[in-house]
C-alpha positions in Angstrom: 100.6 137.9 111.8 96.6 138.0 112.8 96.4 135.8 109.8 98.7 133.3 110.4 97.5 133.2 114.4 94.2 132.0 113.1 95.1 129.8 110.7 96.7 128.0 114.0 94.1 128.5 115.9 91.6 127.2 113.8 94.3 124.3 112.8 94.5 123.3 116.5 90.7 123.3 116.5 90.0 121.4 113.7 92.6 118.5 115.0 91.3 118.7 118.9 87.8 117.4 117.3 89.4 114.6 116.1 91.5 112.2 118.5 94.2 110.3 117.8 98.1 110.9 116.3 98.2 114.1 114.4 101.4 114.7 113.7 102.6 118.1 112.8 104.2 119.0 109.4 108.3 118.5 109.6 109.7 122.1 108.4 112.5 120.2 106.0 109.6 118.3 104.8 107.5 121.1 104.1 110.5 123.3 102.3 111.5 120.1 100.3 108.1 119.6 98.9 107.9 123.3 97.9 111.0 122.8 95.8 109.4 119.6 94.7 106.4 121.8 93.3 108.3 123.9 91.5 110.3 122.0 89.9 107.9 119.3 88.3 105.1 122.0 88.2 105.5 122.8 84.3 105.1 119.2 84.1 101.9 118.3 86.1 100.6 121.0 83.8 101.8 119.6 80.4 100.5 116.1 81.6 97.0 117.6 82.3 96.6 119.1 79.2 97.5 116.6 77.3 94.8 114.3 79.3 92.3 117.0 78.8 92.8 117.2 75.2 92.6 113.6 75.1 89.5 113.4 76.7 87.9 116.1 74.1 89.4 114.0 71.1 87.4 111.0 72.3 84.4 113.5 72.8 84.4 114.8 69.3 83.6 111.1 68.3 79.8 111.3 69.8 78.4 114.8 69.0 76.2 114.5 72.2 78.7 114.9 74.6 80.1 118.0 75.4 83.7 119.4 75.9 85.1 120.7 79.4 88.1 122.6 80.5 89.5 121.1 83.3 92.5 123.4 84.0 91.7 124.5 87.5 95.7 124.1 88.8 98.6 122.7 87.8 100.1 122.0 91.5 102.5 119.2 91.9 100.5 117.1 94.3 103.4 115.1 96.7 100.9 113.5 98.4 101.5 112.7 101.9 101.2 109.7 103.6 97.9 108.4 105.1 96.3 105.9 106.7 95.1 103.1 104.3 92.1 103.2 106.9 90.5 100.3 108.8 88.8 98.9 105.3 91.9 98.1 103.6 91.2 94.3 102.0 94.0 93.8 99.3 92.4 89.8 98.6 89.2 92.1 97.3 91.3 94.2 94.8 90.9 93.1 91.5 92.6 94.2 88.4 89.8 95.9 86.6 88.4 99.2 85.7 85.0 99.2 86.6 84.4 98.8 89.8 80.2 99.2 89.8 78.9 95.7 89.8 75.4 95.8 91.6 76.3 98.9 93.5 73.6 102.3 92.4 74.8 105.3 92.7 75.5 108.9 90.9 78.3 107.1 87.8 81.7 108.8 88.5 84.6 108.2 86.0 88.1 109.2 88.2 91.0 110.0 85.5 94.4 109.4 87.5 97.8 110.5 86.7 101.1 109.7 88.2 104.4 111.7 88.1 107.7 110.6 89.5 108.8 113.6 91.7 112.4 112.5 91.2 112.2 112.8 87.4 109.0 114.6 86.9 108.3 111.9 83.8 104.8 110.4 84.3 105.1 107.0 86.0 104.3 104.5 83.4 103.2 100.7 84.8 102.6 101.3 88.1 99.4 99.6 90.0 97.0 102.0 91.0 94.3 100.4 93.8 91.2 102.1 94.5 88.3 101.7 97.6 85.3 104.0 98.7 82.6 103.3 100.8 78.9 103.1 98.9 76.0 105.2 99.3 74.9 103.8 102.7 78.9 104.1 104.1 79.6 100.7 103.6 82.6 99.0 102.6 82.6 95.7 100.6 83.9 92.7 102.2 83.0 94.7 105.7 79.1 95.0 104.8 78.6 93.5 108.2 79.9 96.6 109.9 77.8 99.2 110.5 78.8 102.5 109.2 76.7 104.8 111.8 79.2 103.0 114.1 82.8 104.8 114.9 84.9 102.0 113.9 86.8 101.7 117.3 83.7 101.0 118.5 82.8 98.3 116.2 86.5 96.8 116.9 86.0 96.7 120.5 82.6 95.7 120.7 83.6 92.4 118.4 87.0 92.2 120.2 86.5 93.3 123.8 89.4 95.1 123.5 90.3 98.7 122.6 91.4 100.0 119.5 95.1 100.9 119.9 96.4 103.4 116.9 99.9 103.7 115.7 102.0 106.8 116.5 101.3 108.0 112.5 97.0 106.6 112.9 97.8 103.5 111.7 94.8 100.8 112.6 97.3 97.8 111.9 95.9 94.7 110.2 91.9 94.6 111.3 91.3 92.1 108.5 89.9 89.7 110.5 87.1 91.7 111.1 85.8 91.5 107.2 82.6 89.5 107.3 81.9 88.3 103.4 83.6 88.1 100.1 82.3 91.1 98.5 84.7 92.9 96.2 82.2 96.4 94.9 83.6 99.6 94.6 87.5 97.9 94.9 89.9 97.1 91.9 93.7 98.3 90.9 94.4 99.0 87.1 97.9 100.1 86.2 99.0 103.2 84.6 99.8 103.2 80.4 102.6 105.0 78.5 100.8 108.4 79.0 101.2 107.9 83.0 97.3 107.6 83.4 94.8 105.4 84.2 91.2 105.8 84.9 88.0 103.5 87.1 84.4 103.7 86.2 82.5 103.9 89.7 80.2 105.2 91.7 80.3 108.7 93.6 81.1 107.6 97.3 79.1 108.2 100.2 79.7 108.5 103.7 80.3 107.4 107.0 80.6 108.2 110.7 83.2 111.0 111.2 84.2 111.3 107.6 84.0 113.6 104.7 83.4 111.7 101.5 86.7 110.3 100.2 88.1 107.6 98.4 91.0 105.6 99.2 94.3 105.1 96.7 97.9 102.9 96.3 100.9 103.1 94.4 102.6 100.3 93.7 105.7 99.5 91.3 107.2 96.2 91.0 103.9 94.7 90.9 102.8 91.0 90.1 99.7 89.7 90.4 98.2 86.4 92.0 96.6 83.9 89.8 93.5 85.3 90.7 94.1 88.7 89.5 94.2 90.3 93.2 98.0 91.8 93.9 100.7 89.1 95.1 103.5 91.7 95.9 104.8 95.0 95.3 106.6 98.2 96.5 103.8 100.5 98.2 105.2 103.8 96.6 102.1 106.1 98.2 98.8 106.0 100.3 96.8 108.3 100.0 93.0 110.0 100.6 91.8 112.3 97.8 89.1 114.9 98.7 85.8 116.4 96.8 84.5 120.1 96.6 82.2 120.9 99.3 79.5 121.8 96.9 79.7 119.3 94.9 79.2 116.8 97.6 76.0 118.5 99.2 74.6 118.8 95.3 75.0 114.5 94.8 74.0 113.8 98.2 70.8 115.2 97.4 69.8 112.7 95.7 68.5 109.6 96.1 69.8 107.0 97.4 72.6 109.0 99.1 69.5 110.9 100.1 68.2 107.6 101.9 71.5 108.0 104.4 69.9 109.9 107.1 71.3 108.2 110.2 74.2 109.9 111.0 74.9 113.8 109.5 78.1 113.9 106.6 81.1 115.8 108.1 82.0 118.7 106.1 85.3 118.6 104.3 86.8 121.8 106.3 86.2 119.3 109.4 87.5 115.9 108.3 90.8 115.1 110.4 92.8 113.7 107.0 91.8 116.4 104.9 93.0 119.0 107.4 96.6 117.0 108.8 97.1 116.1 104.5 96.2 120.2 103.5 98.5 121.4 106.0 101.4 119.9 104.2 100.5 122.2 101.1 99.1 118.9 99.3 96.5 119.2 97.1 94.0 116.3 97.9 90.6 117.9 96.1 89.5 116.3 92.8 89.2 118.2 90.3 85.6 117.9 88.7 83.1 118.6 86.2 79.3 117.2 85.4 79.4 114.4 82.7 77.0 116.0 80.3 78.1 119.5 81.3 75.0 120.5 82.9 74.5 118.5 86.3 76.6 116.7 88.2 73.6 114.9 89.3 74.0 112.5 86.4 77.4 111.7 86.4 81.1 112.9 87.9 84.2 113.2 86.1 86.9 113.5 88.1 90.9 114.2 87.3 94.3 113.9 90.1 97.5 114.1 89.7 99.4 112.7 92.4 103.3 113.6 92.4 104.6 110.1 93.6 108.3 109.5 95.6 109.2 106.6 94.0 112.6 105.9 96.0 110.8 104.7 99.2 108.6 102.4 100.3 105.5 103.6 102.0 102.4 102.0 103.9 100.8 104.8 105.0 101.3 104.1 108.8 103.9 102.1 110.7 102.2 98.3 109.8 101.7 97.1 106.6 98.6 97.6 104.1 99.3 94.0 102.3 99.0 91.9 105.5 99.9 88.0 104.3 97.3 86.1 103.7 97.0 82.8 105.5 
């Protein structure tokens, strides 16, 4: 009992430090994703192993790089819905894998899998769109914004007008506020027959009142425009995925993310998405090992499995995350 008063105690803490909608976890929800572990559990685990032996297949074809185990849980991860964020920009999503173009940074190679929770078969074909900020906290296509700035800030100060949230922390459709054509550090891949697809980045950095995170969507029944950026879809998930505390003080040690000195990284344990999504029992932390299998200093690999409800269409708040385009 003095355990679980804590827990809430330190819950309510955690969620008092950061303002807006946070709205508690539904009971039914909560039981109905339990069952929804268990029961695709053995196959979350069958579908990382066979990604992890896959991986050390293509290893054994250059003797300098090592092999890794990266069984650290199988947990059916029914991710919960989140905010896309203010930075959403689906017009600067681009179907490609790597995502780096002039942007330096420590290289980071995220492996991605998809289950259907209904079937608990790996989703094959669906769109997977990636964004995270750059060393210095900046988005592309918003590299006029200042990260050291809260964003409601930034949107009053350019609007006069304060930001109003949406009962789930929805910002609504701030795309007008994007000041250039940059597309680094953005792209959308889909998944193959394995339920998997992977993006060669750059480890994120940080921003004002964040923990280090990178944004995701799900989309099935996708089509693309003529220039290669999505032209609809059904939004299956939104989501925020996590790093290990450590692992983020280690690479932010370094330069340049060791040039970002203007405003202190909020530790993970602190971050009001990691805390609202972890209190659902989701597992949002990547699971990762050093590239050469020495220091991660050099390079991130990085696996997920998200457990994806394929019968309903999400955003991630009440608006829309694919706003039409003029």
């Amino acid at each position: 009992m003095k355990f679980v008063l804590l827990a809430a105690l330190l819950l309510g803490a955690l969620t008092a430090a950061h303002p807006g909608p946070h709205p508690e976890p539904d009971p039914v929800h909560l039981a109905r994703r339990s069952a929804l572990v268990k029961k695709c559990s053995d196959s979350v685990g069958l579908m990382k192993r066979k990604r992890h032996a896959m991986r050390r297949q293509a290893d054994t074809d250059h003797a300098e790089v090592p092999t890794y185990d990266f069984l650290k849980n199988d947990t059916c991860l029914l991710t919960p819905e989140t905010s896309t964020g203010p930075y959403v920009y689906p017009r600067s999503e681009v179907l490609r894998q790597n995502l780096v173009q002039d942007q330096p940074g420590v290289p980071f190679e995220l492996d991605i899998g998809l289950i259907d929770i209904h079937t608990c078969e790996p989703l094959t074909n669906a769109l997977v769109a990636i964004w995270h900020c750059n060393w210095q906290g900046k988005y592309s296509s918003f590299t006029g914004l200042d990260p050291d700035i809260s964003f409601p800030k930034q949107y009053q100060q350019a609007t006069g007008k304060k930001l109003e949230l949406t009962a789930s922390g929805g910002q609504g459709d701030v795309s007008f506020l994007a000041t250039d054509t940059t597309t680094w550090l953005r792209g959308m891949w889909p998944t193959d027959h394995h339920g998997v697809t992977r993006f060669n980045t750059v480890f994120p950095g940080f921003y004002t009142d964040r923990a280090i995170h990178v944004h995701m969507q799900v989309h099935t029944d996708w089509t693309l425009a003529s220039n290669d950026t999505i032209a609809a879809s059904r939004t299956v998930n939104t989501a925020q995925v996590f790093f290990p505390e450590q692992i983020s003080a280690q690479i932010m040690s370094v330069p340049p993310y060791s040039n970002h000195t203007q405003v202190p990284r909020k530790a993970l344990s602190l971050d009001g998405v990691y805390v609202t999504e972890s209190g659902t029992g989701a597992m949002t932390i990547v699971d990762t090992e050093p590239v050469d299998g020495k220091d991660y200093r050099n390079g991130v690999l990085g696996y997920i499995t998200l457990g994806v409800d394929t019968s309903a269409i999400h955003d991630g708040s009440t608006e829309s995350p694919n706003p039409k385009i003029s």
